[in-house]
gemmi code that builds the backbone of each chain (N, CA, C; Angstrom):
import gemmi

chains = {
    "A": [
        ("UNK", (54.129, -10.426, 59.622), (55.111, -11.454, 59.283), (55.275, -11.505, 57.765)),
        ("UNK", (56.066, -11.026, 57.362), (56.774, -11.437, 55.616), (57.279, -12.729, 55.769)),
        ("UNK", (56.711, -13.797, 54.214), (56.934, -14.505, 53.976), (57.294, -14.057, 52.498)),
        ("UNK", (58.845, -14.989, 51.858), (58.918, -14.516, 50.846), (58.137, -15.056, 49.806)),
        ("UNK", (58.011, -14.433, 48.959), (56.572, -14.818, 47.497), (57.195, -15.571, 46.380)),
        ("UNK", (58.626, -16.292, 46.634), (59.111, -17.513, 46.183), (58.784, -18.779, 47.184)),
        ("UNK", (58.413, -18.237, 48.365), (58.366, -19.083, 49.144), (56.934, -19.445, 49.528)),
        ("UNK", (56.071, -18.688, 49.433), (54.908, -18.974, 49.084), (54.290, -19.690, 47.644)),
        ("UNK", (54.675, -19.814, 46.890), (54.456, -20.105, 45.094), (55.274, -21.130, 45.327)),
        ("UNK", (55.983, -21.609, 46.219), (56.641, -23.047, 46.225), (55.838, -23.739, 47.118)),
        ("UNK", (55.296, -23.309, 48.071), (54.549, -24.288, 49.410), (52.947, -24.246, 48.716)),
        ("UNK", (52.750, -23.658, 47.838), (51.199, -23.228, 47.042), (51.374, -24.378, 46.305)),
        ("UNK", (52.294, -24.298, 45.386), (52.739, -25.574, 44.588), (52.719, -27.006, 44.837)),
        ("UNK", (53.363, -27.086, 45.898), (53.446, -28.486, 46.865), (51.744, -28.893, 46.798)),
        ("UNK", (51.361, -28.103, 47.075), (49.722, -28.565, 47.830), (48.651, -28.740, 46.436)),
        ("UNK", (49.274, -28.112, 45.043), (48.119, -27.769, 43.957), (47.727, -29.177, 43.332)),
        ("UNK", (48.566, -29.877, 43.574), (48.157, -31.120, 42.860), (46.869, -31.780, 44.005)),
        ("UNK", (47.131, -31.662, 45.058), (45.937, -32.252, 45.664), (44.547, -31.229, 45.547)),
        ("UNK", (44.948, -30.000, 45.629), (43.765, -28.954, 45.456), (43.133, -29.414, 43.761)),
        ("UNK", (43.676, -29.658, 43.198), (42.969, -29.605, 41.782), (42.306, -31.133, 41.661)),
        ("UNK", (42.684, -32.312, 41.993), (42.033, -33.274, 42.588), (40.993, -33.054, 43.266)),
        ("UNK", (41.009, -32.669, 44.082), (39.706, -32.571, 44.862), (38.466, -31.762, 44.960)),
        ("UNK", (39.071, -30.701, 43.543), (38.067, -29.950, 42.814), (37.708, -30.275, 42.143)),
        ("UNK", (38.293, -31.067, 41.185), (37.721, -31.900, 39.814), (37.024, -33.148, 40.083)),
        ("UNK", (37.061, -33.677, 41.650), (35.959, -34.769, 41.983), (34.808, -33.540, 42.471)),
        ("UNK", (34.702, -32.296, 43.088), (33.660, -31.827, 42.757), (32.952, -30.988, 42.185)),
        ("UNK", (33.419, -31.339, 41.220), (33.173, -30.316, 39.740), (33.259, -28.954, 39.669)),
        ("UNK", (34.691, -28.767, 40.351), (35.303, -27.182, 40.566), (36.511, -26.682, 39.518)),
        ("UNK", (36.274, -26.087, 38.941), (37.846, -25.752, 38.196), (38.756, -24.714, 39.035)),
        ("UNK", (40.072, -24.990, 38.991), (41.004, -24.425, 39.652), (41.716, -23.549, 38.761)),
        ("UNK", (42.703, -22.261, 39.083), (43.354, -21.422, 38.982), (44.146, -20.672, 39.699)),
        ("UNK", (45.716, -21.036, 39.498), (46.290, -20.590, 40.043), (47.232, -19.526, 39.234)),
        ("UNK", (47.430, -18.276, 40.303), (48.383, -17.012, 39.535), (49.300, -16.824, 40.416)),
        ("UNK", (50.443, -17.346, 39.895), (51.422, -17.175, 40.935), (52.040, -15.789, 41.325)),
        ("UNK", (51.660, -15.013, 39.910), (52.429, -13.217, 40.129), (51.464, -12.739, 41.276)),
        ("UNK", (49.967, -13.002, 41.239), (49.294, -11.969, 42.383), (49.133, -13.199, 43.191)),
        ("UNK", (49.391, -14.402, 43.559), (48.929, -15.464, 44.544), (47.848, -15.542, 44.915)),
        ("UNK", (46.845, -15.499, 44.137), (45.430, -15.982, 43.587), (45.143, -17.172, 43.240)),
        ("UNK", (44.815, -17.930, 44.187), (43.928, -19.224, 43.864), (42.388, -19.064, 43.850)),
        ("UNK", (41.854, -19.970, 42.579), (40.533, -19.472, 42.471), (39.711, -20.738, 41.838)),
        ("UNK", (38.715, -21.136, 42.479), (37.802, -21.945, 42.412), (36.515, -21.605, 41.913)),
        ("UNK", (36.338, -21.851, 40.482), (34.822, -21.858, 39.875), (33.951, -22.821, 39.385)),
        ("UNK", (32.675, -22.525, 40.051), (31.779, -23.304, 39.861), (30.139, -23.287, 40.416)),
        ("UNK", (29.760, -23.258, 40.800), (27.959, -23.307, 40.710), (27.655, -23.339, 42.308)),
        ("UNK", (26.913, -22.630, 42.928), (26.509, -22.782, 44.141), (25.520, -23.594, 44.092)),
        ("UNK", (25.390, -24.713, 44.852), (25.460, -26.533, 44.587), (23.256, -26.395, 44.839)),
        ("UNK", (22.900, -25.277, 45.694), (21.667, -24.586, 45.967), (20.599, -24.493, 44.614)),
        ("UNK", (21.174, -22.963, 44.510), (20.381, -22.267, 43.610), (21.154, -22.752, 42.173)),
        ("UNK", (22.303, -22.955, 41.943), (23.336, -23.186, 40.607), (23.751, -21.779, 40.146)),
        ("UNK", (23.571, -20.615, 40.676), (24.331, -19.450, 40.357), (25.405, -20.083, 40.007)),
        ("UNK", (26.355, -19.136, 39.534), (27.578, -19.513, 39.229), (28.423, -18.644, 40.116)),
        ("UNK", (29.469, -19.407, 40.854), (30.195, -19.103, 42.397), (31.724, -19.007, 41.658)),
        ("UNK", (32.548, -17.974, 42.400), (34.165, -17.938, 42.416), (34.318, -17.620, 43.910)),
        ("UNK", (35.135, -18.713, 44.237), (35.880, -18.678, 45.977), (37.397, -17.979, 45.315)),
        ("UNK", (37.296, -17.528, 45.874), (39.220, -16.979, 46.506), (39.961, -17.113, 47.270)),
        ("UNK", (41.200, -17.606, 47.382), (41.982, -17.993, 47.927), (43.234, -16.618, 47.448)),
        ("UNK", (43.287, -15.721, 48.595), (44.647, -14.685, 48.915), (45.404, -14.918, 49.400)),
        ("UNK", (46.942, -15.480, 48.850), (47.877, -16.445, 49.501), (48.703, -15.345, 50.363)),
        ("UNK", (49.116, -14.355, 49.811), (50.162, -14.115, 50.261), (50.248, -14.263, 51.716)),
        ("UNK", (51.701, -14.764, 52.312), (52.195, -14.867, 53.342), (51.768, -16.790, 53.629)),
        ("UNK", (51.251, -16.804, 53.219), (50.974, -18.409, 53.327), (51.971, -19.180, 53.135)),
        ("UNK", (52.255, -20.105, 54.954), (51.501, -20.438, 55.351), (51.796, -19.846, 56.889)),
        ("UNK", (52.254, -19.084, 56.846), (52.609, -18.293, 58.148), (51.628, -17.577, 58.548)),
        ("UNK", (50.680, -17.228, 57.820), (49.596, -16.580, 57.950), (48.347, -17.037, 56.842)),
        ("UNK", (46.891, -17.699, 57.476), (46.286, -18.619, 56.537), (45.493, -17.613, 55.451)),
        ("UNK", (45.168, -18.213, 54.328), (44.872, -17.376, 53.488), (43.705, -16.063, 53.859)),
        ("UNK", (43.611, -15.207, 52.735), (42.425, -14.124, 53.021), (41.096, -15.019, 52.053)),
        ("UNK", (39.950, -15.797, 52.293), (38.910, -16.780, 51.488), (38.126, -14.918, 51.575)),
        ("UNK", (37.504, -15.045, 49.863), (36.200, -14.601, 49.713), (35.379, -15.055, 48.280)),
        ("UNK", (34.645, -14.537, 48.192), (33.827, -14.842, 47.557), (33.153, -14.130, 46.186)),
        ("UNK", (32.629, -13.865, 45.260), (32.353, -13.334, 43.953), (31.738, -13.930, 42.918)),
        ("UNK", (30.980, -13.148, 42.554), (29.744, -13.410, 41.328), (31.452, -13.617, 40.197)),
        ("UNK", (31.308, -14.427, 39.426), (32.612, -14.075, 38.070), (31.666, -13.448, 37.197)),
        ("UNK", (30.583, -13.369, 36.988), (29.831, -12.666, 35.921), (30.478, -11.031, 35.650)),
        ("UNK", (30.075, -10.744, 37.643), (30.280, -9.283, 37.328), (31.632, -8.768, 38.381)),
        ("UNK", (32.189, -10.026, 39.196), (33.571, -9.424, 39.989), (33.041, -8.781, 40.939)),
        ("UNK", (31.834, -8.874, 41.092), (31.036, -8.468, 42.710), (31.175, -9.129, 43.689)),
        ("UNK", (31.355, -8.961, 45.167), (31.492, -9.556, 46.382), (30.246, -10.218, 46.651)),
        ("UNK", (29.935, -11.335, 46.962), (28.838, -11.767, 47.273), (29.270, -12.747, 48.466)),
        ("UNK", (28.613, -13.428, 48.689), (28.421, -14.562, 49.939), (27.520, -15.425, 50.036)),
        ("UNK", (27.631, -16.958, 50.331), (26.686, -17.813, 50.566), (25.881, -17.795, 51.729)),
        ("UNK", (24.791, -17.655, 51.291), (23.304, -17.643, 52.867), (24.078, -18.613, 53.391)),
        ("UNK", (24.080, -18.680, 55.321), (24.680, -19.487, 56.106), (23.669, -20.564, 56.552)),
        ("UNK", (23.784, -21.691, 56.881), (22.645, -22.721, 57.380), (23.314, -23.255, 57.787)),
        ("UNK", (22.890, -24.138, 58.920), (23.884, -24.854, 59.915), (24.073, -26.390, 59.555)),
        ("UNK", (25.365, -27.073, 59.803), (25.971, -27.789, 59.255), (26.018, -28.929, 60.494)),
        ("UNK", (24.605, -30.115, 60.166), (24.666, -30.971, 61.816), (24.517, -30.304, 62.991)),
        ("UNK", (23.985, -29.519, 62.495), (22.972, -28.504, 64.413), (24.338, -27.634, 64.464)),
        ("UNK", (25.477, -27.698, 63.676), (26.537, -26.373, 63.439), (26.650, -25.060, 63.665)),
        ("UNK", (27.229, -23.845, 63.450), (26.901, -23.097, 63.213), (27.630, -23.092, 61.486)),
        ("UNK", (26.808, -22.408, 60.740), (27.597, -22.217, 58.974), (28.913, -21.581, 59.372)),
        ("UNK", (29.465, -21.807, 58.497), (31.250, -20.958, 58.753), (31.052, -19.381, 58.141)),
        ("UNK", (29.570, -19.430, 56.918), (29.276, -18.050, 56.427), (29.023, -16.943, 57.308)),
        ("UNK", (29.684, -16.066, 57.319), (29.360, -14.932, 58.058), (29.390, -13.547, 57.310)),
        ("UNK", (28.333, -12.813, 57.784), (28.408, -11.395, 57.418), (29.420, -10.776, 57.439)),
        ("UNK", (30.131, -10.959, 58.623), (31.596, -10.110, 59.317), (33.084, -10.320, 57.889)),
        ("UNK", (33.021, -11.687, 58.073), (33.885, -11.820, 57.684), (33.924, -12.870, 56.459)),
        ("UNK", (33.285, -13.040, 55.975), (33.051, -13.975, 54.707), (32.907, -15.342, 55.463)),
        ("UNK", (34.302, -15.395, 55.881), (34.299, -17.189, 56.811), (34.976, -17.245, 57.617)),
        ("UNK", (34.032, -17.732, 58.768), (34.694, -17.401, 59.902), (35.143, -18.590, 60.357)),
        ("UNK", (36.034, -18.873, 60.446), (36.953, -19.817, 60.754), (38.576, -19.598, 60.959)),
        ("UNK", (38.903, -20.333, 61.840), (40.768, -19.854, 61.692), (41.567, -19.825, 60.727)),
        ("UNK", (41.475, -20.550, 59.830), (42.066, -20.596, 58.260), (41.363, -20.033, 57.109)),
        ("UNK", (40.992, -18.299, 57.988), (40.609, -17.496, 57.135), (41.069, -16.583, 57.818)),
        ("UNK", (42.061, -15.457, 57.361), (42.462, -14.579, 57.966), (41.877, -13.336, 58.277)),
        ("UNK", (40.318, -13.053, 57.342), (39.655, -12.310, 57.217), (38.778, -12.331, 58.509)),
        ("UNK", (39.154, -13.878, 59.292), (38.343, -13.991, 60.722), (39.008, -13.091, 62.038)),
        ("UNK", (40.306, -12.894, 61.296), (40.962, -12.388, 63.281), (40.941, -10.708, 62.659)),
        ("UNK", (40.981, -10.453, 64.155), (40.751, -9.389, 64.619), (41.527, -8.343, 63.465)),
        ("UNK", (42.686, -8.786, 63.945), (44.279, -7.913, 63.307), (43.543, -7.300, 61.756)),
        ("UNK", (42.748, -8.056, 60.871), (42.141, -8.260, 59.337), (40.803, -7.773, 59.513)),
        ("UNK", (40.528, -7.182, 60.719), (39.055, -6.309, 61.180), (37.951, -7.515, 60.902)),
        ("UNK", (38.350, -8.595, 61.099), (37.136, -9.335, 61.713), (36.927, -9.630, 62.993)),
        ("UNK", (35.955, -10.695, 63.447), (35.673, -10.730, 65.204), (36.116, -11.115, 65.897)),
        ("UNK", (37.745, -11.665, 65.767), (38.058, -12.485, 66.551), (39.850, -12.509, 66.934)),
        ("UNK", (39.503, -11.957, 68.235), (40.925, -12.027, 68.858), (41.157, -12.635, 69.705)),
        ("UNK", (40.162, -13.797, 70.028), (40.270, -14.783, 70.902), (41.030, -16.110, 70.698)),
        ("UNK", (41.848, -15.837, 69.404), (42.438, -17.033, 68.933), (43.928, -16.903, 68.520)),
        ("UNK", (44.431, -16.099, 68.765), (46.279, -15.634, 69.299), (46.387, -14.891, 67.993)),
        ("UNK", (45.952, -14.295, 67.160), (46.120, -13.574, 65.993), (46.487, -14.910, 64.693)),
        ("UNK", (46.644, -14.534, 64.101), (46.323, -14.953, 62.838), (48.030, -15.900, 62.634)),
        ("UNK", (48.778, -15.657, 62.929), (50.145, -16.283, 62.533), (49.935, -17.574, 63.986)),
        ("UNK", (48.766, -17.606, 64.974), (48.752, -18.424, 65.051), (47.546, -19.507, 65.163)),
        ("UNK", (47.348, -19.598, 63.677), (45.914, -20.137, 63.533), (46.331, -21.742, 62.934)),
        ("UNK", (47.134, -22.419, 62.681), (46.997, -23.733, 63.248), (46.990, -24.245, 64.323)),
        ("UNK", (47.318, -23.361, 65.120), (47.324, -23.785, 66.868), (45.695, -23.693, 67.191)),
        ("UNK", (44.610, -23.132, 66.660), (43.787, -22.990, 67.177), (42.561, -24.032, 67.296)),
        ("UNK", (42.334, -24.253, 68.789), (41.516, -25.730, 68.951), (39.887, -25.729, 69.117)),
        ("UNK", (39.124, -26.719, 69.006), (37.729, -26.232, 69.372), (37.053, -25.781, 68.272)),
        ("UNK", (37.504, -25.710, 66.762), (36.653, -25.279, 66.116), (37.018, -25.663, 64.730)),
        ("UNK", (36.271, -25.335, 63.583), (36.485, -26.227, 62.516), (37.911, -26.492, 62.103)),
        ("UNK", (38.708, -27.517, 61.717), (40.247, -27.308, 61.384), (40.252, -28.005, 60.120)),
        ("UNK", (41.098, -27.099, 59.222), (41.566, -27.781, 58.044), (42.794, -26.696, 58.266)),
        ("UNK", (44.113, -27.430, 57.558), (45.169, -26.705, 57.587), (46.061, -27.244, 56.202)),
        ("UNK", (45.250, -27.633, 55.176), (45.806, -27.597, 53.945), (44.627, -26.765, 53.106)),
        ("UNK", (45.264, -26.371, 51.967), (44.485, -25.349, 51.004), (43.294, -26.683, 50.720)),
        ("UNK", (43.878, -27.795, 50.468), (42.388, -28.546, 49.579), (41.429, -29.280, 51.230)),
        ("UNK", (41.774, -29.216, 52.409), (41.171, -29.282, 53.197), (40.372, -28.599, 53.761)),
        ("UNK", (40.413, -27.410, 53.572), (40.007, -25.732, 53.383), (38.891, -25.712, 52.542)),
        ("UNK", (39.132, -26.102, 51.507), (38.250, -25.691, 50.225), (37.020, -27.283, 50.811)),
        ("UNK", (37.308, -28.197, 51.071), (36.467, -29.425, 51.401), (35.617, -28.365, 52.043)),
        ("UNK", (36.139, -28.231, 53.318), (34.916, -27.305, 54.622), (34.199, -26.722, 54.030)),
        ("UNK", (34.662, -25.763, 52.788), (33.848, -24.645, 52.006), (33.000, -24.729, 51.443)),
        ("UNK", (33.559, -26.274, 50.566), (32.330, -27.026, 49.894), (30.916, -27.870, 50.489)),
        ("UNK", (31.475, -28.650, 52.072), (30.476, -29.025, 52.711), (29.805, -27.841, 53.386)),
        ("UNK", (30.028, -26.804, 53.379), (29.279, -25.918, 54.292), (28.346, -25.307, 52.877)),
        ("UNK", (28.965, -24.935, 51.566), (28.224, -24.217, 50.591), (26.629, -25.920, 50.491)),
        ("UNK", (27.448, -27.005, 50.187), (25.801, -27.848, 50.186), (24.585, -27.570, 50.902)),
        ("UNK", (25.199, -27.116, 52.290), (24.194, -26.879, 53.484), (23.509, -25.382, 53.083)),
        ("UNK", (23.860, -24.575, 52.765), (23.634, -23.612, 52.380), (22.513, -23.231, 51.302)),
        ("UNK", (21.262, -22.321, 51.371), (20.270, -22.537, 50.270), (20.251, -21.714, 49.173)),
        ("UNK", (21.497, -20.751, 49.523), (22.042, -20.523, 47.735), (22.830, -18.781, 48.336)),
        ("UNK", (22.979, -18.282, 47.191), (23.792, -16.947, 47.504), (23.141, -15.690, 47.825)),
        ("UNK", (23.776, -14.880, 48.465), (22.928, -13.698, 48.877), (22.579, -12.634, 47.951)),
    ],
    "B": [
        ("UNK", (17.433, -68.196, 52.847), (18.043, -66.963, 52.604), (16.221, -66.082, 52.198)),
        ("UNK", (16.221, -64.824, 53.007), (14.806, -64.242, 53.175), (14.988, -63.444, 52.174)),
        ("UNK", (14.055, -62.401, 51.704), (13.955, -61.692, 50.936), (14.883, -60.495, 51.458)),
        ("UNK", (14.510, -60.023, 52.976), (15.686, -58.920, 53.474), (17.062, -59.442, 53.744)),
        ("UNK", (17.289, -60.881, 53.738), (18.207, -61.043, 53.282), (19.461, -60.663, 52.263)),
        ("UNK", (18.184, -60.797, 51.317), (18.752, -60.388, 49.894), (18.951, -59.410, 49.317)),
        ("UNK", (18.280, -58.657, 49.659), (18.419, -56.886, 50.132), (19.540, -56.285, 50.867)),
        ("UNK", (19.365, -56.906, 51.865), (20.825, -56.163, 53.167), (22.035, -56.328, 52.241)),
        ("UNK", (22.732, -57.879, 52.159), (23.708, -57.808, 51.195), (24.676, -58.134, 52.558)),
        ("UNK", (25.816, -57.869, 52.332), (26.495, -58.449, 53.444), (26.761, -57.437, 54.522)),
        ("UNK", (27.583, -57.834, 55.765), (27.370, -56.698, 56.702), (28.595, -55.791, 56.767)),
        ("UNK", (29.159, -55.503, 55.578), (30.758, -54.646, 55.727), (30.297, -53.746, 53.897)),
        ("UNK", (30.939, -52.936, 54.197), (31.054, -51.980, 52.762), (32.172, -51.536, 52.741)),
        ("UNK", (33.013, -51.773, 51.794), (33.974, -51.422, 51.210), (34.209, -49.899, 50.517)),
        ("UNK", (34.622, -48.954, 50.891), (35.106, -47.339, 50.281), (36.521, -47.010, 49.929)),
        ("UNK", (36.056, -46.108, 49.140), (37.591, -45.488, 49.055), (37.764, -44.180, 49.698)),
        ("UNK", (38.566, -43.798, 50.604), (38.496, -42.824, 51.191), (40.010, -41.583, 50.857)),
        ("UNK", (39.342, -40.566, 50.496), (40.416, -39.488, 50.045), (40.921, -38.243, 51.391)),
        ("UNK", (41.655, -38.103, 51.473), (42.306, -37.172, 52.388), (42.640, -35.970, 51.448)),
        ("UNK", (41.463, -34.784, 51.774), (41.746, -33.917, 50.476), (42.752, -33.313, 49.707)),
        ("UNK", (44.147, -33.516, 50.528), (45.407, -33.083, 50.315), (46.120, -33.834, 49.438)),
        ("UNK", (45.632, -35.434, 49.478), (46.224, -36.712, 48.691), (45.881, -36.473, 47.623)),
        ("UNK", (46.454, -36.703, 46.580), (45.656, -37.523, 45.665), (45.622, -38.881, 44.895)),
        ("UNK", (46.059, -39.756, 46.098), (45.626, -41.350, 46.150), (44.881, -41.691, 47.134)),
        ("UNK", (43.942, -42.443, 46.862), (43.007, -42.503, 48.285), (43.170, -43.708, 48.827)),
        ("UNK", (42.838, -44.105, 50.378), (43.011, -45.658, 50.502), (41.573, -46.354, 50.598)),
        ("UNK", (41.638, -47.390, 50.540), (40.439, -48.264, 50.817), (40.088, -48.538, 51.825)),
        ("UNK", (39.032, -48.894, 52.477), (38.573, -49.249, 53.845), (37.430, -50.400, 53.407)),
        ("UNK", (37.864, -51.634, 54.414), (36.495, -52.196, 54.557), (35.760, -52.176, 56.274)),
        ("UNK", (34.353, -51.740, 55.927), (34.110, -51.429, 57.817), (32.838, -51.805, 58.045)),
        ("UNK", (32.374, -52.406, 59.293), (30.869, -52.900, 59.073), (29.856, -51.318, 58.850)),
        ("UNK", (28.691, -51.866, 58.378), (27.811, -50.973, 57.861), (27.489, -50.161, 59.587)),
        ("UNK", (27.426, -50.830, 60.640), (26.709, -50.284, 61.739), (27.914, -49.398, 62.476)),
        ("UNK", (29.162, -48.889, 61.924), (30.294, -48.612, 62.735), (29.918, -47.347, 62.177)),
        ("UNK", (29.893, -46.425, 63.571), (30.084, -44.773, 63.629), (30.696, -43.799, 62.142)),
        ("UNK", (30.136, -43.254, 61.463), (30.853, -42.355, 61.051), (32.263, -41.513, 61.813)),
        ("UNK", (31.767, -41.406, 62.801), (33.069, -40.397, 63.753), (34.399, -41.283, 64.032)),
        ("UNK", (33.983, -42.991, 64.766), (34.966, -43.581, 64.214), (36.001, -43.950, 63.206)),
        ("UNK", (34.885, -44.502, 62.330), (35.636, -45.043, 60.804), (36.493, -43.931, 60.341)),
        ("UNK", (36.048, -42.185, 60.774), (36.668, -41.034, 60.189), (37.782, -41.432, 60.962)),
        ("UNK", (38.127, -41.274, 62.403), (39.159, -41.087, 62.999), (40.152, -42.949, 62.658)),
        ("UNK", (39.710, -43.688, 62.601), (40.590, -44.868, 61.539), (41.586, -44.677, 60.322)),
        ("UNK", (40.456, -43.516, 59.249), (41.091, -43.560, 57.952), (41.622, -42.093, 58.310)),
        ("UNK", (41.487, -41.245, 59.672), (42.387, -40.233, 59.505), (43.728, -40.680, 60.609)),
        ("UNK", (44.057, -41.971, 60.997), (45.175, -42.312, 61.305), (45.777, -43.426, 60.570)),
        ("UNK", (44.863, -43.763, 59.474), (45.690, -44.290, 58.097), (46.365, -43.249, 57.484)),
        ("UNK", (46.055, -41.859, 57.905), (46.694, -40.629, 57.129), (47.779, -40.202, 57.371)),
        ("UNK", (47.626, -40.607, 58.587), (48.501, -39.674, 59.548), (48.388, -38.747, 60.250)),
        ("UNK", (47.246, -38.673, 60.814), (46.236, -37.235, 61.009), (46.065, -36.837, 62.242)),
        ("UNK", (46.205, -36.111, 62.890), (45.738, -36.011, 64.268), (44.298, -35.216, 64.454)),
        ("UNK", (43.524, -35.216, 63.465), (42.273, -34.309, 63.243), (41.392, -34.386, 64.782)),
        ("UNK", (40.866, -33.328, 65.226), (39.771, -33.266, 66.105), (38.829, -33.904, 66.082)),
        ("UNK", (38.169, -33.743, 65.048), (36.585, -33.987, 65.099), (36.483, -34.559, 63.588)),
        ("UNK", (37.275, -35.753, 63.200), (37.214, -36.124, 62.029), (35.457, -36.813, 61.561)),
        ("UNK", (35.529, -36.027, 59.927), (34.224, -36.901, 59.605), (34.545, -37.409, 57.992)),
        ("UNK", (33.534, -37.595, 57.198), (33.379, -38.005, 55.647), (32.538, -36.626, 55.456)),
        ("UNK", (32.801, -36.528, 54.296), (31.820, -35.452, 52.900), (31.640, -36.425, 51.868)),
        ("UNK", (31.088, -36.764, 51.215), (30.040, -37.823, 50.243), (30.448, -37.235, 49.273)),
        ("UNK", (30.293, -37.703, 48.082), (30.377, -37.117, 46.452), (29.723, -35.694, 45.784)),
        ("UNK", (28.423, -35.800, 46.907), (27.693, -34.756, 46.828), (28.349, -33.138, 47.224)),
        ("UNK", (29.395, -33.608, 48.390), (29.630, -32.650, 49.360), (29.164, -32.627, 50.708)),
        ("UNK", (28.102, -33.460, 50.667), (27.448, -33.130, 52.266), (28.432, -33.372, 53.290)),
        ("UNK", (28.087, -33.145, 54.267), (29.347, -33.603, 55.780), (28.361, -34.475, 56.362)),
        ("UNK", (28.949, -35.563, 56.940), (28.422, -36.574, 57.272), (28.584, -37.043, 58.576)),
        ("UNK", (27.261, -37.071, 59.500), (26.710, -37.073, 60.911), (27.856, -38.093, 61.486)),
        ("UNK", (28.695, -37.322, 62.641), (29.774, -38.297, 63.076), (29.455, -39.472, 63.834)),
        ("UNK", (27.844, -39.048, 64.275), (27.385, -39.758, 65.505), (26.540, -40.960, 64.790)),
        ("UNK", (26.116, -40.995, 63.426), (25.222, -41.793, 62.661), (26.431, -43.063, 62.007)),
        ("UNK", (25.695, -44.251, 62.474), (25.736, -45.648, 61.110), (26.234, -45.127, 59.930)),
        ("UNK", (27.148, -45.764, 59.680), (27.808, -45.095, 58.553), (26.631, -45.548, 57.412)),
        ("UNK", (25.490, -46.787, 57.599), (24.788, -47.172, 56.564), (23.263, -46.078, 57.084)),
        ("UNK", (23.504, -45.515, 58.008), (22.680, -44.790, 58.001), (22.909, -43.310, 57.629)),
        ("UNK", (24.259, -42.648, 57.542), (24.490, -41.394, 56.855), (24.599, -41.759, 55.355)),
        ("UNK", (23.981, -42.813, 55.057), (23.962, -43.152, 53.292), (25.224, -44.014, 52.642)),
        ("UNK", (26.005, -44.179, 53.443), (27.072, -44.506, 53.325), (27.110, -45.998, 52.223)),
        ("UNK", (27.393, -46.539, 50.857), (26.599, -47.347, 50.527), (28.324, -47.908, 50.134)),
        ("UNK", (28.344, -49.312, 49.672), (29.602, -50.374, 49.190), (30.033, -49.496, 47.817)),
        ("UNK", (31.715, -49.090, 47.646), (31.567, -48.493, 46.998), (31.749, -46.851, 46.525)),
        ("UNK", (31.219, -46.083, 47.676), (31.518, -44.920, 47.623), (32.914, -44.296, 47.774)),
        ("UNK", (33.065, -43.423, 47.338), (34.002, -42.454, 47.466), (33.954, -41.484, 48.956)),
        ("UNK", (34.672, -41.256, 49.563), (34.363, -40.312, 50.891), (35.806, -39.323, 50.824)),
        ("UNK", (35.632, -38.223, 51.130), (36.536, -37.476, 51.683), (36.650, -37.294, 52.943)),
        ("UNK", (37.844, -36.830, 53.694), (37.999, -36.797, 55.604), (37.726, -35.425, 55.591)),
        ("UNK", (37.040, -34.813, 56.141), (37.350, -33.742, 56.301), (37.118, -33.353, 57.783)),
        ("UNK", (36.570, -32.372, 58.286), (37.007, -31.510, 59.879), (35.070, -31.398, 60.120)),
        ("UNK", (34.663, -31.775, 61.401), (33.728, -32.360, 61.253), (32.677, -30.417, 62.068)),
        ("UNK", (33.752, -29.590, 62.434), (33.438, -28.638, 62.767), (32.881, -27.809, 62.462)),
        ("UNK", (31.802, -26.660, 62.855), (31.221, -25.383, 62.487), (31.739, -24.307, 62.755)),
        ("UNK", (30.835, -22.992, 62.154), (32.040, -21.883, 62.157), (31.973, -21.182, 63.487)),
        ("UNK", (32.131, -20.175, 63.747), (31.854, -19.283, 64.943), (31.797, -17.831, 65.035)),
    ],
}
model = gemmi.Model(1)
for chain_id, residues in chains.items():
    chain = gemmi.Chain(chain_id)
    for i, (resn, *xyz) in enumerate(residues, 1):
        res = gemmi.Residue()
        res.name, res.seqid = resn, gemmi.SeqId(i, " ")
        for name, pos in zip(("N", "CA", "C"), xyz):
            atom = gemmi.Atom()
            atom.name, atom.element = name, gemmi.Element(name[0])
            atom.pos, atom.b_iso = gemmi.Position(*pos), 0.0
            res.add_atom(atom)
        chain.add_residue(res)
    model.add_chain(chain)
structure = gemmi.Structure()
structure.add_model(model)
structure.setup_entities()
């Protein structure tokens, strides 16, 4: 599904004022690039205090939910937060796929992660039964309550 | 008036609760012994929300037990809470 990348950088837009709010109550700095549609969240894995960058890969958003990963900013290495369960949970961290959840596109199948049990990826607000956030700063909340639970980076 | 009297304080706590998408939050006053999972699903149809499994995340970040006293998930007069999705991953 093509979404156009005026049309994404306008619906990204809509939502940045609440995303940067709700990073700056938890002491996250935000960045947004509208030429590569890179949203990017830095700040300290809340654990150990490494220093953490989440990613947010818009394109096609919101027709298709973002690609979330993860990175040392020191060195632009892929890393990931150890998973621990969230209220007898399971963590959203996964080996497979960074985060497995529906409003990570890196979770369905189509994006070679585990899961095609959830109608592919263009239809992942429809999907019930499991964690839901369906705004970028509702997204990043989950990320953040699941990184607390978490006992630091891999 | 007893000493745990004076301690407890009264039986409602007042929050401000943020919907992470907002950025104005509303207020809630709710007794101390009312469900987290409730009070979530209250201030997520002050939102407008049709959330599943609504809960709070604390200042800290933590996610907060839907099934616990809101004065027992720490919940104190005062705080700040976010709504967020009370779900795990899979």
């Amino acid at each position: 599904m093509t979404v156009p990348k005026a049309t994404t950088v306008a619906t990204v837009e809509e939502e940045l004022l609440g995303v940067r709010c709700y990073a700056e109550r938890h002491g996250w700095a935000v960045s947004w690039d509208p030429e590569t549609l890179r949203l990017t969240f830095d700040g300290t894995h809340p654990s150990d205090k490494r220093p953490l960058r989440v990613i947010a890969a818009l394109d096609g958003y919101r027709a298709l939910p973002p690609a979330w990963s993860f990175e040392d900013p020191g060195t632009g290495a892929a890393c990931l937060p150890k998973p621990a369960p969230v209220l007898g949970q399971s963590s959203i961290f996964h080996d497979g796929c960074g985060i497995c959840a529906p409003f990570n596109r890196c979770a369905y199948k189509q994006h070679a992660g585990p899961h095609q049990d959830w109608g592919g990826p263009e239809s992942w607000l429809n999907v019930r039964g499991h964690v839901q956030a369906t705004t970028l700063a509702a997204m990043f909340a989950v990320i953040v309550g699941h990184l607390k639970a978490s006992p630091g980076i891999k | 008036m007893s000493k745990d009297d004076k301690t407890q304080g009264p039986p409602t706590i007042t929050v401000k609760v943020f919907e992470p998408s907002s950025p104005s939050p509303k207020e809630f006053t709710w007794q101390k012994t009312m469900r987290v999972g409730e009070a979530a699903r209250e201030a997520a149809a002050a939102f407008g929300l049709a959330a599943e499994d609504p809960t709070f995340q604390n200042s800290s970040g933590e996610i907060l037990d839907r099934n616990k006293p809101l004065v027992a998930a720490g919940v104190r007069d005062g705080d700040t809470l976010e709504l967020v999705s009370a779900g795990g991953g899979v």
